[in-house]
Every structure is written in C-alpha cells, then in structure tokens.
SEPATI-754416 format. One record per residue (C-alpha): residue number from 1; residue in three letters; x, y, z. Coordinates in nm, 4 decimals. Each point is the difference from the previous one (the first is absolute). Layout:
<rs>
pos,code,u,v,w
NUM,ALA,X,Y,Z
...
</rs>
This chain:
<rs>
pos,code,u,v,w
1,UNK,0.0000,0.0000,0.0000
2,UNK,0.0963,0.3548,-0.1054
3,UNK,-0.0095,0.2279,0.2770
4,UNK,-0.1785,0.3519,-0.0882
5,UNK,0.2025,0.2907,0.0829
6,UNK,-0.1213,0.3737,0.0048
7,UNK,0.1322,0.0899,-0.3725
8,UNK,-0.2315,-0.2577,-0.2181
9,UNK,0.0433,0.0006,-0.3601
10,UNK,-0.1533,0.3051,-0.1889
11,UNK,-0.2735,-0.1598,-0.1462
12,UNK,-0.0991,-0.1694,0.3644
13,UNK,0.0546,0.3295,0.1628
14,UNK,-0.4380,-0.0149,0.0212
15,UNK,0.0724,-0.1836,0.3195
16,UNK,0.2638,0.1988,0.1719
17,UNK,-0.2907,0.2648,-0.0521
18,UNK,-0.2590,-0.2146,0.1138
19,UNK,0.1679,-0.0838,0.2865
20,UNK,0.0887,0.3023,0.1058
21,UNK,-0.3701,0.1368,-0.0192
22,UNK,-0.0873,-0.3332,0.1953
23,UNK,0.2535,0.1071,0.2790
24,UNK,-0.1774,0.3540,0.0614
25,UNK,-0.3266,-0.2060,0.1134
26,UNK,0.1503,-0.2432,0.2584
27,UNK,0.2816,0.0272,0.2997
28,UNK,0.2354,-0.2121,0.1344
29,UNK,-0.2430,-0.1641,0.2681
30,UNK,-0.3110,-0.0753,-0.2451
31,UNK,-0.0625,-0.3494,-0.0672
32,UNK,-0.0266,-0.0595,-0.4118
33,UNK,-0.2010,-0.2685,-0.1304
34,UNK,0.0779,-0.1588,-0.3562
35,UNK,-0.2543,-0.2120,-0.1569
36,UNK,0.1905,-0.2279,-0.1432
37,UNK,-0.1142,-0.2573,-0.2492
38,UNK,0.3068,-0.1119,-0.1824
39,UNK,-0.0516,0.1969,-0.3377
40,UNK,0.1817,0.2384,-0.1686
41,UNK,-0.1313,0.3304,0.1418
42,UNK,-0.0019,-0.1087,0.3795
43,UNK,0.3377,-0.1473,-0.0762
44,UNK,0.1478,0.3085,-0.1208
45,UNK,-0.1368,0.2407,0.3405
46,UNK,0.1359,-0.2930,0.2289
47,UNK,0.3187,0.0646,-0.1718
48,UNK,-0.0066,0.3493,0.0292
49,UNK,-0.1289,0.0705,0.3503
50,UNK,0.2421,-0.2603,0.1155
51,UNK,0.2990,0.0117,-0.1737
52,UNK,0.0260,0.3890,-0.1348
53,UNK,0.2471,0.1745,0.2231
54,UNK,-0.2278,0.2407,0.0409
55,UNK,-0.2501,-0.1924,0.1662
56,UNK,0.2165,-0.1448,0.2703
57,UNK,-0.1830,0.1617,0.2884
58,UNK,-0.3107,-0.1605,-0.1172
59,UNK,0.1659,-0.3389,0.0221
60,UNK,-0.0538,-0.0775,0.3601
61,UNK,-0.3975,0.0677,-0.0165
62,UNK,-0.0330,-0.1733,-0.3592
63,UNK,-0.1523,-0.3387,-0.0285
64,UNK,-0.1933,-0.1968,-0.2970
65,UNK,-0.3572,-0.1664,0.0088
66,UNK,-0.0981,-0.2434,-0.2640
67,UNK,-0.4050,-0.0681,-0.0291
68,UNK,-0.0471,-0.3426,-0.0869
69,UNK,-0.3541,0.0238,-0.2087
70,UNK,-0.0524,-0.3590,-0.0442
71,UNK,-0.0910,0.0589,-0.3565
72,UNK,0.3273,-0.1624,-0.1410
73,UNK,0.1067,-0.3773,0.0548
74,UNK,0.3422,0.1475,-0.0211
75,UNK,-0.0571,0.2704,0.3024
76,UNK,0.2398,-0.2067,0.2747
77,UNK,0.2773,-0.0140,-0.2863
78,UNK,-0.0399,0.4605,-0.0485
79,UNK,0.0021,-0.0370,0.3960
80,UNK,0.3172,-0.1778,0.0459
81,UNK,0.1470,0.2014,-0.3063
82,UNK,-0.1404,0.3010,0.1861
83,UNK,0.2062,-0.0667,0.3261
84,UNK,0.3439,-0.1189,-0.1939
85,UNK,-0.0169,0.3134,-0.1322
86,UNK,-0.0782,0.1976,0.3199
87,UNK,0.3374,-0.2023,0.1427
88,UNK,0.2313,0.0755,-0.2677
89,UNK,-0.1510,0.4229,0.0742
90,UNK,0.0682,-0.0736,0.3852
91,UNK,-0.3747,0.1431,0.0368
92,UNK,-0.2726,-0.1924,0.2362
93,UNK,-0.2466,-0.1732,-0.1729
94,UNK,-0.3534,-0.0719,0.0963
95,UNK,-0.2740,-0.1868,-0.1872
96,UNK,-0.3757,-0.0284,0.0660
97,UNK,-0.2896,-0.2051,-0.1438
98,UNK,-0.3416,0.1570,-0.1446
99,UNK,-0.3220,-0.2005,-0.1066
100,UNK,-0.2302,0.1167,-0.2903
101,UNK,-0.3108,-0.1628,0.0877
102,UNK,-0.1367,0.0858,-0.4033
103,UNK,0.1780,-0.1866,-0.2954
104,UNK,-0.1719,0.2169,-0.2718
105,UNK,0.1792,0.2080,-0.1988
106,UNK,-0.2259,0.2490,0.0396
107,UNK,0.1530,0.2274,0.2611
108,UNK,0.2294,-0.2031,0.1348
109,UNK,0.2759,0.2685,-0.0242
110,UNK,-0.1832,0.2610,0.1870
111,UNK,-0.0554,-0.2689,0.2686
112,UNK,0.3642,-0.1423,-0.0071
113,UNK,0.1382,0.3802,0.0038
114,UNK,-0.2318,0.0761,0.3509
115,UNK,0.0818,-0.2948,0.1484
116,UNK,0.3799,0.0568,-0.0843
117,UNK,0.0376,0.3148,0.1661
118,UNK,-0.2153,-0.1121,0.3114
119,UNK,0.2760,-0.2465,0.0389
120,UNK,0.2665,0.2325,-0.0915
121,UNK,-0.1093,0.2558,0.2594
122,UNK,-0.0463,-0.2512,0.2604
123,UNK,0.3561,-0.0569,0.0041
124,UNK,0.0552,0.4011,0.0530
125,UNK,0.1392,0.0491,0.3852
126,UNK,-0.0435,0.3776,0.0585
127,UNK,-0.2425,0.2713,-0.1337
128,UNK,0.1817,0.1883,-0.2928
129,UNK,0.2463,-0.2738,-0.1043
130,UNK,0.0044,-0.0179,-0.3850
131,UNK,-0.1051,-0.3488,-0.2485
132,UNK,0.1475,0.0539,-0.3257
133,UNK,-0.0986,-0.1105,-0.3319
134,UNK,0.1988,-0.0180,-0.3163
135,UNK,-0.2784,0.1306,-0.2555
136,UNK,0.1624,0.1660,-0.2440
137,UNK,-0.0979,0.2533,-0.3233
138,UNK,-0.1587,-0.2774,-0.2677
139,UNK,-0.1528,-0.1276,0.3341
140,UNK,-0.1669,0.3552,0.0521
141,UNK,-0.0542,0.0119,-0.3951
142,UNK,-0.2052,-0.2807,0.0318
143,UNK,-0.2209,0.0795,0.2779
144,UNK,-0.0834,0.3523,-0.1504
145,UNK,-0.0947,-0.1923,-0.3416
146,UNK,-0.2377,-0.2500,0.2227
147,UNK,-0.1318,0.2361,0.2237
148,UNK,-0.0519,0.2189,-0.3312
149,UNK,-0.2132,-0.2853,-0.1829
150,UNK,-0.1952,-0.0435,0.3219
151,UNK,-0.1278,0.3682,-0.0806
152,UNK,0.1707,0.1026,0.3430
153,UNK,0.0178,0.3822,0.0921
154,UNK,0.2991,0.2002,0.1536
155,UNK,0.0960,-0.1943,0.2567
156,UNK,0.0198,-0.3203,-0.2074
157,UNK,0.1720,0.1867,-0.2519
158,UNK,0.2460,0.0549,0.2791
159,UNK,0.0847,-0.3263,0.0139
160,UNK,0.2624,-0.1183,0.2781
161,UNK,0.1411,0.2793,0.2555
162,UNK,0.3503,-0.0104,0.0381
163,UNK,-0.0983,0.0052,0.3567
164,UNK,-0.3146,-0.0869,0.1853
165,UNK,-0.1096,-0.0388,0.3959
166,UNK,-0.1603,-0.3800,0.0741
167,UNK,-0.1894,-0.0083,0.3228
168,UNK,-0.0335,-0.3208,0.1223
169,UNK,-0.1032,-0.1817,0.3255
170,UNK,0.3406,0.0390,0.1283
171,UNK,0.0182,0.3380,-0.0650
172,UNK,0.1106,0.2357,-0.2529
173,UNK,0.3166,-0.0217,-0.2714
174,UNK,0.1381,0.0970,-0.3156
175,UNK,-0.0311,-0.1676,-0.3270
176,UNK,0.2992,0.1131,-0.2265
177,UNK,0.0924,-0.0755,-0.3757
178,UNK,0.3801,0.1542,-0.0442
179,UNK,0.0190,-0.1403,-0.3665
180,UNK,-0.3272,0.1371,-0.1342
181,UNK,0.1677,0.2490,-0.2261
182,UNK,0.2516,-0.2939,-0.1149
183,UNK,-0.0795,-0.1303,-0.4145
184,UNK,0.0033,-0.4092,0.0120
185,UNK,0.2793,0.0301,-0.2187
186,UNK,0.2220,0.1004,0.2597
187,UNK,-0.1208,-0.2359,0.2274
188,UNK,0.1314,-0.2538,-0.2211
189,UNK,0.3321,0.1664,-0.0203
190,UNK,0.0619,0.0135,0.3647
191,UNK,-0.1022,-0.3108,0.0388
192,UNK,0.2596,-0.1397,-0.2809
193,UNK,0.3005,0.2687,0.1021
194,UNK,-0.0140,-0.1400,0.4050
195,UNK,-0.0479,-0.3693,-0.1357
196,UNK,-0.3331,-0.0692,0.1616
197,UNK,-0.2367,-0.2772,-0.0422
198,UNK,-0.3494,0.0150,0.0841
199,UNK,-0.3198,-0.2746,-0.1202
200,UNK,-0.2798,0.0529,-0.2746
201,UNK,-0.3740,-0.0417,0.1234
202,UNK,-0.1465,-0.1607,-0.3037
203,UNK,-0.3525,0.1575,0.0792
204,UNK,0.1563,0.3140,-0.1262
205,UNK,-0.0291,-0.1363,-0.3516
206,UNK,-0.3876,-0.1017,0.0495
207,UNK,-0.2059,0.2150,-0.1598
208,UNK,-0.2997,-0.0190,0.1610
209,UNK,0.1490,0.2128,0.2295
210,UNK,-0.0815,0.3376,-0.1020
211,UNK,0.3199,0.1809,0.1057
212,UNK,0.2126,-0.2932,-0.1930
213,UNK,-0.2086,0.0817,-0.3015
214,UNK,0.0604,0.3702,0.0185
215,UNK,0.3621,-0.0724,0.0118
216,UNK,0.0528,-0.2117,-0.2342
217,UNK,-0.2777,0.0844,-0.2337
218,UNK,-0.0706,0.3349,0.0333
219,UNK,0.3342,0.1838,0.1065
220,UNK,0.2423,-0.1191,-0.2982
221,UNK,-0.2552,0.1503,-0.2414
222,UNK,-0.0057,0.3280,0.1250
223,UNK,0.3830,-0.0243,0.0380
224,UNK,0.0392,-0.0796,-0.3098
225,UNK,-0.1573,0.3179,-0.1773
226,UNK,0.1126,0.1828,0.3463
227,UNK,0.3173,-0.1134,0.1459
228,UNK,0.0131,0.2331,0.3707
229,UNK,-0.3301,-0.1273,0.0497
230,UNK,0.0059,-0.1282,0.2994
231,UNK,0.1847,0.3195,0.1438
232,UNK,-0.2115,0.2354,-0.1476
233,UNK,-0.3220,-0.2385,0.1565
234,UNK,0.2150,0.0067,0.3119
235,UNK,0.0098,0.3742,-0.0148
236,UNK,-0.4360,0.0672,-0.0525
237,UNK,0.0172,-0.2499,0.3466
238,UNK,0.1887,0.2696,0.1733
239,UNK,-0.1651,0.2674,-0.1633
240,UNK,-0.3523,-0.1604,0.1189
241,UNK,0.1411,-0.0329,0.3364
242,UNK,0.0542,0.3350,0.0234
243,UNK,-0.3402,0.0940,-0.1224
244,UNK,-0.1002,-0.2439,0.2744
245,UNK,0.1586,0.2198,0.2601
246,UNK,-0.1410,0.2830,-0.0906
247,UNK,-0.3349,-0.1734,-0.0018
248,UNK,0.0737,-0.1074,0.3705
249,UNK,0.1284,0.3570,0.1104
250,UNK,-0.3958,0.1269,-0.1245
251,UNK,-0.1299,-0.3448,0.1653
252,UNK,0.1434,0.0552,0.3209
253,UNK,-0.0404,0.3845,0.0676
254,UNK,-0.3904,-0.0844,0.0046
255,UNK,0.0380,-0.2558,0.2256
256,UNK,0.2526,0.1457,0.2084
257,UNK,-0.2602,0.3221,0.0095
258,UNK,-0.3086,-0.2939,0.1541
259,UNK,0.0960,-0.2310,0.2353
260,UNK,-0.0154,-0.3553,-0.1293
261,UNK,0.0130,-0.3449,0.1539
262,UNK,0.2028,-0.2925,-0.1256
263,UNK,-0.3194,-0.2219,-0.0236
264,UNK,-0.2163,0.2474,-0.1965
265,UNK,-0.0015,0.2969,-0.2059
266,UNK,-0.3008,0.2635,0.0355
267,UNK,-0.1042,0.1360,-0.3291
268,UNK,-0.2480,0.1863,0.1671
269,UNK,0.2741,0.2452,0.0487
270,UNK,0.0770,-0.0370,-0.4050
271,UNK,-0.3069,0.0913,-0.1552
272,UNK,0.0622,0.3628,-0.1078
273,UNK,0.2844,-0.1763,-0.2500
274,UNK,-0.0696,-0.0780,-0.3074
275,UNK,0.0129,-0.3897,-0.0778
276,UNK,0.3628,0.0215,-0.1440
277,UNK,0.1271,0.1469,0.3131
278,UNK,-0.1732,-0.2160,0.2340
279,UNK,0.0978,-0.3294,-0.1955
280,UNK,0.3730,0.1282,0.0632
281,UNK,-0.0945,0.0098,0.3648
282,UNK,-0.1171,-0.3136,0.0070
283,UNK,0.3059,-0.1329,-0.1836
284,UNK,0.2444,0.1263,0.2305
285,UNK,-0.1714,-0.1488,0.2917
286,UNK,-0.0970,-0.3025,-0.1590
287,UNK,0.3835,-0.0751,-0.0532
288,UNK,0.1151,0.0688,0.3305
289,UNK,-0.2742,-0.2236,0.1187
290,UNK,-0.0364,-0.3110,-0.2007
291,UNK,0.2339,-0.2345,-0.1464
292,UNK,-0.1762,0.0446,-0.3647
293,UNK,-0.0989,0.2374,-0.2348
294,UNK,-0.3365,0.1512,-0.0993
295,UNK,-0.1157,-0.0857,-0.3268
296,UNK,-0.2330,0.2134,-0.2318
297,UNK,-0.2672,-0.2048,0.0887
298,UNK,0.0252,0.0390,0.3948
299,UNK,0.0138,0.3589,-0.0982
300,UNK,-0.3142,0.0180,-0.1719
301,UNK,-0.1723,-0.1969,0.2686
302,UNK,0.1279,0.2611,0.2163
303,UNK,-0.1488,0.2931,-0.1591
304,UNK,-0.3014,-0.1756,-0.0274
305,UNK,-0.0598,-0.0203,0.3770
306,UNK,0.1181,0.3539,0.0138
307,UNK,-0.2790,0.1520,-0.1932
308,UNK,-0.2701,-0.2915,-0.0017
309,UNK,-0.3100,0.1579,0.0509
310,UNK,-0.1348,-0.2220,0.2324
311,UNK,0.1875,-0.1857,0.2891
312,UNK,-0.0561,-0.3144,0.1372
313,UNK,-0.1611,-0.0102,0.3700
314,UNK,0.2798,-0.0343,0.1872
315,UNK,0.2082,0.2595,-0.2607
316,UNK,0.2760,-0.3034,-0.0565
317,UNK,0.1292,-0.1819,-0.3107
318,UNK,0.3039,-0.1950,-0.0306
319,UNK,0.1959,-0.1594,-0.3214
320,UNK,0.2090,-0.3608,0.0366
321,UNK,0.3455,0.0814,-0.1244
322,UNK,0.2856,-0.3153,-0.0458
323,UNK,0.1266,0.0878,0.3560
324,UNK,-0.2635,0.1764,0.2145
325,UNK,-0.2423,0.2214,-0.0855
326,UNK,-0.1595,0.3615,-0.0384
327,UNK,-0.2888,0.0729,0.2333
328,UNK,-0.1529,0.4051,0.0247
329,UNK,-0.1828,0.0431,0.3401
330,UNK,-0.1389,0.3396,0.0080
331,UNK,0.2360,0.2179,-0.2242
332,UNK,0.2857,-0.1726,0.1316
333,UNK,0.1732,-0.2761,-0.2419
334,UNK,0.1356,-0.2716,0.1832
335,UNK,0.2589,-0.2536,-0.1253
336,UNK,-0.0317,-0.3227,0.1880
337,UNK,0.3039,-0.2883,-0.0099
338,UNK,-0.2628,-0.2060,0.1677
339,UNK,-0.3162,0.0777,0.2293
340,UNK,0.0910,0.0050,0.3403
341,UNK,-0.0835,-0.3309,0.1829
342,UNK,-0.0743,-0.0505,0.3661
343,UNK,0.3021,-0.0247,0.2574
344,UNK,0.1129,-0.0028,0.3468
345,UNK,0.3091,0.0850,0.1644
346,UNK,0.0859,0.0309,0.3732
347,UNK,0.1300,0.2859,0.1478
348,UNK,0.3685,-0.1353,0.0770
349,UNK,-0.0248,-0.1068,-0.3817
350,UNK,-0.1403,0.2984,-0.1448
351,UNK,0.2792,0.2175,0.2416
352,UNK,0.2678,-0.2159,-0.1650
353,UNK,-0.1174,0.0401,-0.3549
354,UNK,0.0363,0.3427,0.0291
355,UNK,0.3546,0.0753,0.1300
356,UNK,0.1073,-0.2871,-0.2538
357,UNK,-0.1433,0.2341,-0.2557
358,UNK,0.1512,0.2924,0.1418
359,UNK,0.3320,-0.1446,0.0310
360,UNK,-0.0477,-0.0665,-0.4028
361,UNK,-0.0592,0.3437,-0.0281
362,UNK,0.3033,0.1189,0.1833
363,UNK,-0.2043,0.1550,0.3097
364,UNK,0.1745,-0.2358,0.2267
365,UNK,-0.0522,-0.2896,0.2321
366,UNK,-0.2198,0.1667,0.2507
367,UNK,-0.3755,0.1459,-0.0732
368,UNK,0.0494,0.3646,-0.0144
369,UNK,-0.0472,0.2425,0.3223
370,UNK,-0.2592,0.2182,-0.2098
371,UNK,-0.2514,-0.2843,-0.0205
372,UNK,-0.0565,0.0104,0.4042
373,UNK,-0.1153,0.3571,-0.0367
374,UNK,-0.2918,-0.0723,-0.2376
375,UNK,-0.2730,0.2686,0.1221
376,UNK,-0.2301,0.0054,-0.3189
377,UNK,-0.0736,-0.3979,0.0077
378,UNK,-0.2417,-0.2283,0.2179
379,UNK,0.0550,-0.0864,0.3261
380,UNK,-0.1293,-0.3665,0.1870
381,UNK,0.0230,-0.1202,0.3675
382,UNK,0.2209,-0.2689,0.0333
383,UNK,0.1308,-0.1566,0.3268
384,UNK,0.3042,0.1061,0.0820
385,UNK,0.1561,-0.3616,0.0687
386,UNK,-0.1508,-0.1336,-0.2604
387,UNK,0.1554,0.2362,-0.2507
388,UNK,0.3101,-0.1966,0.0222
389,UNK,-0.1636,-0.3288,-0.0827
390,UNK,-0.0621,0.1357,-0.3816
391,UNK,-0.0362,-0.3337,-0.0890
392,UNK,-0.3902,-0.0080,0.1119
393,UNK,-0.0055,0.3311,-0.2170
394,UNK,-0.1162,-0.0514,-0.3308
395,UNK,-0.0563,0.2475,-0.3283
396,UNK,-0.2399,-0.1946,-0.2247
397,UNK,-0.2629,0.0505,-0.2434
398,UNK,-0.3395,0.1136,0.1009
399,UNK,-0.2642,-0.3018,0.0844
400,UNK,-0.3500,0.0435,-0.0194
401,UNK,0.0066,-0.2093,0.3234
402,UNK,0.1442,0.3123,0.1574
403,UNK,-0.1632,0.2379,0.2183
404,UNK,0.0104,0.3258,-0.1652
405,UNK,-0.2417,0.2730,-0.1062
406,UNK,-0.1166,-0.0534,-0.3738
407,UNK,-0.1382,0.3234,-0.0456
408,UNK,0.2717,0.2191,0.1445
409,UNK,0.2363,-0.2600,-0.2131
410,UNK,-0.1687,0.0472,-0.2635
411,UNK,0.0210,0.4044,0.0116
412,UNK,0.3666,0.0028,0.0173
413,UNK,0.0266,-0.2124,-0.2635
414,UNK,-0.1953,0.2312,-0.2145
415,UNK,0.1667,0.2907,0.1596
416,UNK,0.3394,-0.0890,-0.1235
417,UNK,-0.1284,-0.1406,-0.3203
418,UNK,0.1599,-0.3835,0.0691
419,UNK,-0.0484,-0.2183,-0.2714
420,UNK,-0.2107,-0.3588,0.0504
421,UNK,0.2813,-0.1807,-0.0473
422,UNK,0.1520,0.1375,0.2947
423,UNK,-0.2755,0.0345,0.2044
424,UNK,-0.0250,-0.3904,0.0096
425,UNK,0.3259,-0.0329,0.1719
426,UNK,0.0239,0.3032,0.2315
427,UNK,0.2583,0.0018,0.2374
428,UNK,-0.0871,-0.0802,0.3843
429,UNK,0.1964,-0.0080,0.3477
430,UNK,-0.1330,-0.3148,0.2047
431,UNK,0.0880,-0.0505,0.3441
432,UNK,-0.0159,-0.4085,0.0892
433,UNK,-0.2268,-0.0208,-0.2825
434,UNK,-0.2285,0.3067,0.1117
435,UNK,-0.0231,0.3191,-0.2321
436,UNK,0.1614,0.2838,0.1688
437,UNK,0.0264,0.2243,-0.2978
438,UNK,-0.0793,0.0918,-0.3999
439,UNK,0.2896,0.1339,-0.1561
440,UNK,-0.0562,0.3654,-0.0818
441,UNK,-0.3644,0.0168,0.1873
442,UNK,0.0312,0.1048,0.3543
443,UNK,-0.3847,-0.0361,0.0707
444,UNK,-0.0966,-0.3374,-0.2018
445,UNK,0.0360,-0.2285,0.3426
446,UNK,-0.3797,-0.0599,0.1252
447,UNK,0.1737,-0.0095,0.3106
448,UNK,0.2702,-0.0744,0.1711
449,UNK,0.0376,-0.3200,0.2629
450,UNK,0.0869,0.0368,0.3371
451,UNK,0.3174,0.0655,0.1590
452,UNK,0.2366,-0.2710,-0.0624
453,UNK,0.1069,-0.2027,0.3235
454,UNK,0.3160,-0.2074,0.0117
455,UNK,-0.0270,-0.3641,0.1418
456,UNK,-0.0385,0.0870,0.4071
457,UNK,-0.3313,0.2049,-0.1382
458,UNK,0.1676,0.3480,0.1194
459,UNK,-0.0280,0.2970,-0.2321
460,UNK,0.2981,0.1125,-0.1292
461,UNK,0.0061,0.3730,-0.0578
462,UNK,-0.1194,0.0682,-0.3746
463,UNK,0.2304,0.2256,-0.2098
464,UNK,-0.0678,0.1937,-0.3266
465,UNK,0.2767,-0.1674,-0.2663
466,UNK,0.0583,0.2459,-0.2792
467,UNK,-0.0696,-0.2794,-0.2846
468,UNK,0.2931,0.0738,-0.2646
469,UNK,-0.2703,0.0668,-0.2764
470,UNK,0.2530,0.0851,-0.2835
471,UNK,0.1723,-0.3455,0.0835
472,UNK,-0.3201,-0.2049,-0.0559
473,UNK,-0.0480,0.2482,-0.3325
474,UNK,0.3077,-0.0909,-0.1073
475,UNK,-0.0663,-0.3886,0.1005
476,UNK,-0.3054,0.0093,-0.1722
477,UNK,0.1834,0.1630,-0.3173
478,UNK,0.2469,-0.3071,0.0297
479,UNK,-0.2127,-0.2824,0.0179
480,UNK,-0.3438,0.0967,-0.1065
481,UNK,0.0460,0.2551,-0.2061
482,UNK,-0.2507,0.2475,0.1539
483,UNK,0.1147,0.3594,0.0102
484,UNK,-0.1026,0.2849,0.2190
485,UNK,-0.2987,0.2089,-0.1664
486,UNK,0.1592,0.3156,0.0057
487,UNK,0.3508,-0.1567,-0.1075
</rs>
C-alpha cells in the first residue's frame, strides 16, 4: 500500500481540497463514522481520512461499519474483505446486520437506505459526532435526474446536502459527504494511483433498479452530446440548494414570528398568506418533522381541508402516508409517526427516563435545580414518606375506571383544543393504584381520599409536593408523544 502524503498528484489534488473542507467541520475529539461497504467510493474516503497526513488527528476517533443487508449470498465474503481492509488501514472495524422484511423490488431501496442509517446511527457514541458517506458528483447527478423525473420541486432538485443533521433515538449527529464535489473519474484514479482494491455489487448492473438504469442508460447519452454533464447537473444541485435556503430563511421568519410546537403546526396563524407562501411553511416544518417528503398530492389534500366549505363534526381529517400520517384537528396539522397508545410508568422509572435523556442532551447527570421551583404547574398531596417509595407512583394513561370529573375533563380538553387521539391516553398520577391527579387539570379529581396513614394507622403530616410538571411534559413528549397545548 501507497501511503498518501499531503502533495497528491495534480490531477488528484480534488481530495487534498476535499479534505481540507472536511477538516473545517470536525475536531480532534469527534468520533467519524465511515460506512463502509467495500466498493470503490467508500474505499477511496477510508483511504483518505485514514491515511492522508492531513487527517492524522482524526485517526484516533475514526472507525468503519459495514451493513450486512442480507440481500447478497456473497455478503460474509464483502464482510471479511471489509475488515482485511480495515487491518491493513490500522482503522477499527465494526459490522452490523439489517433485515428487510419486503423482497419486492418495489421500494426496497428506500427501505434498505432507512434501515441503513438507523443502524449506522445506532453505532454513534456522542451527540454531534459525524457518519460519513462517500457519495460523490455522478452520485448527486443521478439523484437530481431521478428526483427530476419524479416531477420533484426545489428541494428534490437539491438533491443530497453536502451536510445534513440526523436526529435519532440516541440523539443528534452529523451526516457528512466530503467527496460530493469529486467526478467518478477521479475516484477511479485514486483508487488505481494508491493501489487499492475494493468488490463490485452485481445489483448495480440490474436494471430494474431505477438509479442503475439512469446510470447506465440515461447518463452516457447525455454525456455523449454533453461531456461536463454531470458537473454542470452537479452545479443546478447546488444552485437548488441555495434556492432552498432562501426558501427556509422566508419559512422560518413566519414561524419564528408564531410560536410552533414540534407535534403540530397551526395554520390558523397562516391564513392571511396566499397558498404559495403557506405551502412553503408547511414545507419547512414538514422537513424538520418527518422523515419523508410531501408529495403534490398530500399538498392538494391539504388545501382542500384548508378551504373545504364544510367541516366534519369533530373539524378532523387525517391522510395515511408510507410512515405515519397527516391528521388536521382544528386548524392545527398534525403529523403522527404513530397514534399514541396507552402506557404506564412508575415514578422511580419515569424520574430515571428523564435524567437519562438529559444526560443525552448534555444537561448533566442530575435533574436540574429550576424544575423544584415550578410555580405555574399543579400541585397534589402526597405523603411525605411515601414520596420516597416512587415505586407505588405511577404516570399512566387515563382509565375510564378512574374517578375523575367528565365534564370538567371534558372542558379542558376543549379548552386547550387536544386532539381525540390524545384524549384517549391522557396522562394521570396514581397513588397505590388511586388517581391523585390529571396532568394539566388541577380541578378534574371528584375528590380526593383521605389522608394517607402508614402501617401503625398514625397520620403522617401531609405536604404539598411541587409535581415537576415540565418533567412529565417532557416524559410524555418522549414516550407518548403528547405535547403541551400551548407548546
């Protein structure tokens, strides 16, 4: 093996630059991910992030994962290749497994590509530590064309970012491709000059694959009559992108000017736009919201609601997308991963769940100070002693077996304009199975019971516990998905 030094050949001096763009988004303490799979272009960026001289403080934090797909008899042979070649590179190599439940052809690269990064991601230590792909310009060609035929609009025509946030369960990180502005050409090239060797996936030659068909089909035509094609395709990407920015900067002013919630957007707040400008809103949070994109169709169904004439009796529709779906309560447009189900979690749980969250976010180990201050949430009368047995606490869903006022439950409902689908699983505080509280309703109890008495039937002295209300919010936001109304 050839070791890379800073001075590459002139016509490989593309990665030098690439690099050194790369280097401006990371530091010496962020983990880098590759996603390696053994070909040529994943090849080439394990080369360079571990062997250019100039990427020698990223060594120590670099390692390689390889996603076994189990769509190839030959995977286990790419997998072994996969971690030679990780040993001869002195980088760490990992490997994980992912099942595709469909075998149609139909969509199966959509559902390979989400269940790829899940796995990638899940391999991610720390918030804002970097996976890196090694897409490169006929890649981003391609995925303009596709997106193009598909009759997408400017942020398809953007095609891929050069850099992009993923949340995931774990957190939050950066998806990075340093050799997006790289030709193929000169993939080949490095890959020749530094003696590499890297395997062929035959399913790139299939074409019922749509993206194999553009490349090998569609792309050496235009080439032919237009040789910087791919470039010059690579070039509308960026100049799409930046249209899509600009787009975003309008987007978010709006929304920046009305308060919005992560779980819905109120277009109540919208309607003296015009339809162009409130479909941009709706855009802009739609992407920072769901893991898809809006089609022209879930547009139009959109405006229909808007200015239907007549609404239905409880003023809700909703529309089944491929992963969740659309659902407008009121004026507010909901996007639902999945309907909230019922739950219950015990207080020493629930108190758990949240500092684990908090130490995700970088708050720290502890929960914060502030929260024992609360003076704008509920308030319940809990025994003192048994406070510290949190295990008998429980935060569940809302029974009808419980002893509540339906009419004052009902109001505050209305009040705060909570959708059914919430309503069915309203959060509770039980005490040894007896309601003690409604989340957000102070005056729902019918009544309370009677002081609590420990085992020698003495009263202990009742004391007013502050209930952390934004914890439970933010519990209820973690497992349930139920926001607070005013957000």
């Amino acid at each position: 093996m050839i070791p890379a030094s800073i001075y590459l050949p002139e016509d490989l001096s593309a990665f030098t630059e690439a690099l050194e763009f790369f280097l401006t988004k990371v530091n010496a303490d962020t983990t880098v991910s590759i996603a390696f799979s053994g070909g040529l272009d994943s090849t080439v960026l394990l080369h360079l992030l571990s062997q250019h001289e100039l990427a020698k403080p990223l060594k120590k934090h670099l390692y390689a994962h390889y996603i076994d797909h189990g769509l190839q008899a030959i995977s286990l042979d790419w997998k072994a290749h996969c971690q030679q070649i990780c040993e001869s590179f002195q980088v760490p190599f990992k490997s994980s497994v992912i099942e595709i439940e469909t075998r149609q052809r139909q969509g199966i690269e959509s559902v390979a590509r989400k269940l790829r990064y899940q796995a990638l991601s899940a391999q991610l230590p720390c918030t804002d530590d970097v996976l890196v792909t090694g897409h490169h310009q006929r890649d981003q060609a391609e995925t303009l064309l596709l997106n193009l035929v598909r009759g997408a609009g400017v942020a398809g025509l953007s095609a891929m970012p050069y850099q992009k946030e993923i949340v995931s369960m774990r957190g939050r990180f950066q998806h990075i491709r340093p050799l997006l502005t790289v030709p193929y050409e000169k993939l080949v090239a490095y890959a020749h000059y530094f003696q590499l060797h890297w395997v062929e996936d035959p399913s790139n030659e299939l074409l019922n694959f749509k993206r194999n068909v553009m490349r090998h089909e569609v792309l050496p035509v235009l080439e032919a009559h237009w040789p910087n094609v791919e470039k010059t395709i690579a070039r509308s990407a960026q100049n799409m992108s930046e249209a899509r920015l600009l787009l975003d900067r309008m987007a978010n002013r709006l929304l920046l000017s009305h308060k919005q919630s992560n779980y819905f957007l109120d277009l109540n707040l919208f309607r003296d736009l015009d339809w162009l400008e409130q479909k941009n809103v709706i855009r802009s949070w739609f992407s920072k919201t769901g893991s898809q994109s809006l089609t022209l169709k879930h547009y139009e169904w959109i405006r229909t609601v808007l200015f239907a004439k007549s609404m239905s009796r409880q003023n809700a529709f909703s529309y089944q997308l491929p992963q969740g779906e659309l659902a407008f309560f009121k004026d507010r447009l909901y996007y639902l991963p999945e309907l909230p189900k019922p739950f219950t979690v015990y207080l020493d749980e629930f108190l758990n769940t949240i500092v684990r969250y908090k130490v995700q976010q970088g708050v720290g180990g502890r929960i914060p100070s502030e929260y024992s201050d609360i003076t704008h949430g509920y308030e319940f009368m809990i025994n003192k002693e048994l406070l510290s047995k949190s295990h008998l606490i429980e935060v569940r869903s809302l029974s009808q077996a419980d002893d509540f006022n339906r009419k004052k439950l009902k109001v505050f409902f209305q009040k705060h304009s909570i959708p059914v689908w919430e309503r069915r699983v309203w959060p509770v505080l039980a005490l040894q199975g007896e309601l003690i509280g409604v989340l957000g309703c102070s005056n729902c109890l019918n009544s309370l019971s009677e002081p609590i008495v420990d085992s020698n039937q003495k009263v202990i002295e009742e004391v007013k516990i502050k209930v952390p209300e934004a914890l439970i919010w933010q519990l209820m936001g973690l497992v349930v998905s139920i926001p607070k109304w005013n957000a």
